[in-house]
C-alpha positions as CSV (number, residue, x, y, z in Angstrom):
1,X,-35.5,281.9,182.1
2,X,-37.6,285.3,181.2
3,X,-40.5,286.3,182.8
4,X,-43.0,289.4,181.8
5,X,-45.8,290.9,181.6
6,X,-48.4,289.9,178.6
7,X,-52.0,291.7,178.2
8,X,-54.9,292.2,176.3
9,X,-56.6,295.2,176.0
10,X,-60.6,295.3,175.9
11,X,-61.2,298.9,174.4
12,X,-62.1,298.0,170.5
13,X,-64.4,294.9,171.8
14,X,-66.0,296.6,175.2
15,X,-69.7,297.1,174.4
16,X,-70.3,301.0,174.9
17,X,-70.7,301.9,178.6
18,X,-69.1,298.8,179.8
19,X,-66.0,298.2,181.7
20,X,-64.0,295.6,183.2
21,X,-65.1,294.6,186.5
22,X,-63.0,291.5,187.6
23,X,-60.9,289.2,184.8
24,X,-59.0,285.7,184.8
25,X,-56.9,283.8,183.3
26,X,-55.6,280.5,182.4
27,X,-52.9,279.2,180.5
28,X,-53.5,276.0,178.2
29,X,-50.9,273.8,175.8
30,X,-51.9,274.0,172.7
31,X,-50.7,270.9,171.0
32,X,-52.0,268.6,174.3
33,X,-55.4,271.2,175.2
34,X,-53.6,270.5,179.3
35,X,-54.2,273.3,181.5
36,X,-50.7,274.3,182.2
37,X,-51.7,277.4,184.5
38,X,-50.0,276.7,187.2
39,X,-46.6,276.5,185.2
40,X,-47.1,279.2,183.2
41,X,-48.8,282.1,185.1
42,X,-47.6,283.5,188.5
43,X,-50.0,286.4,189.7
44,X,-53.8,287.6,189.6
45,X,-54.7,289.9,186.8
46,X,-54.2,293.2,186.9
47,X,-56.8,295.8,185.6
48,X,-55.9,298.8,184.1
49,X,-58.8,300.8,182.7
50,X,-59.1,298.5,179.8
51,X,-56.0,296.7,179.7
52,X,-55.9,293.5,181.8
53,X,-52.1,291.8,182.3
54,X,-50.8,289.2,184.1
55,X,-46.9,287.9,184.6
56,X,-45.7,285.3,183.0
57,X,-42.9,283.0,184.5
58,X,-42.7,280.2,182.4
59,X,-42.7,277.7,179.8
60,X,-41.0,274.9,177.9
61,X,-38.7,275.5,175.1
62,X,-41.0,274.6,171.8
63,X,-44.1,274.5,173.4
64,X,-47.2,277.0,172.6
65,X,-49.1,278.4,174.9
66,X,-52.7,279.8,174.5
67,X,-53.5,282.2,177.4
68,X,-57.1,282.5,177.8
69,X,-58.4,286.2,179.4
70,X,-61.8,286.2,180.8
71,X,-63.5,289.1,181.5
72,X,-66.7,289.7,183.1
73,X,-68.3,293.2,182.4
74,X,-70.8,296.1,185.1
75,X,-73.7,294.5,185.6
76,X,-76.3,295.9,182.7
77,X,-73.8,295.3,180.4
78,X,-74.9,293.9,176.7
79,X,-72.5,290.9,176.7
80,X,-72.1,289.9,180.6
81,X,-68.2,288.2,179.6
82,X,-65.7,288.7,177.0
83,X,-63.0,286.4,176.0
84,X,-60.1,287.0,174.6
85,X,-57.0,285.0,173.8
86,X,-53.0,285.4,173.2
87,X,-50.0,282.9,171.4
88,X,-47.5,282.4,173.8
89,X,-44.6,280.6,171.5
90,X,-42.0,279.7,173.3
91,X,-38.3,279.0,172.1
92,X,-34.4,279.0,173.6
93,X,-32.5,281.1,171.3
């Protein structure tokens, strides 16, 4: 079993002036659209400037994850949420 860390980081898509004031996130199976969250994540998000991460603890061996970030912006911000997604392939080598 691995676990780690995955992120995304905000800076090339944070409108100008904005930052990160609280993000989530959510772990689906791709193939089946299931919210497999509870599986697959095992902490809050951290914020770091404008990197948000969260650990990752698990998965099952050929099955692809999409992690969804959601991040909602300072108020007065241009776009009040972002959302931004990773491919979590997983395999037993």
């Amino acid at each position: 079993d691995e676990a780690y860390n995955v992120g995304i980081e905000f800076a090339e898509v944070l409108p100008v002036g904005s930052s990160l004031l609280s993000v989530t996130a959510s772990a689906i199976e791709r193939e089946t659209r299931q919210d497999k969250t509870a599986l697959v994540l095992n902490s809050t998000v951290q914020i770091t400037g404008t990197l948000a991460t969260i650990f990752v603890k698990a998965g099952l061996d050929k099955i692809d994850y999409k992690i969804r970030f959601l991040a909602t912006l300072t108020p007065g911000s241009p776009a009040p949420v972002l959302e931004e997604d990773l491919l979590m392939m997983v395999r037993d080598l």
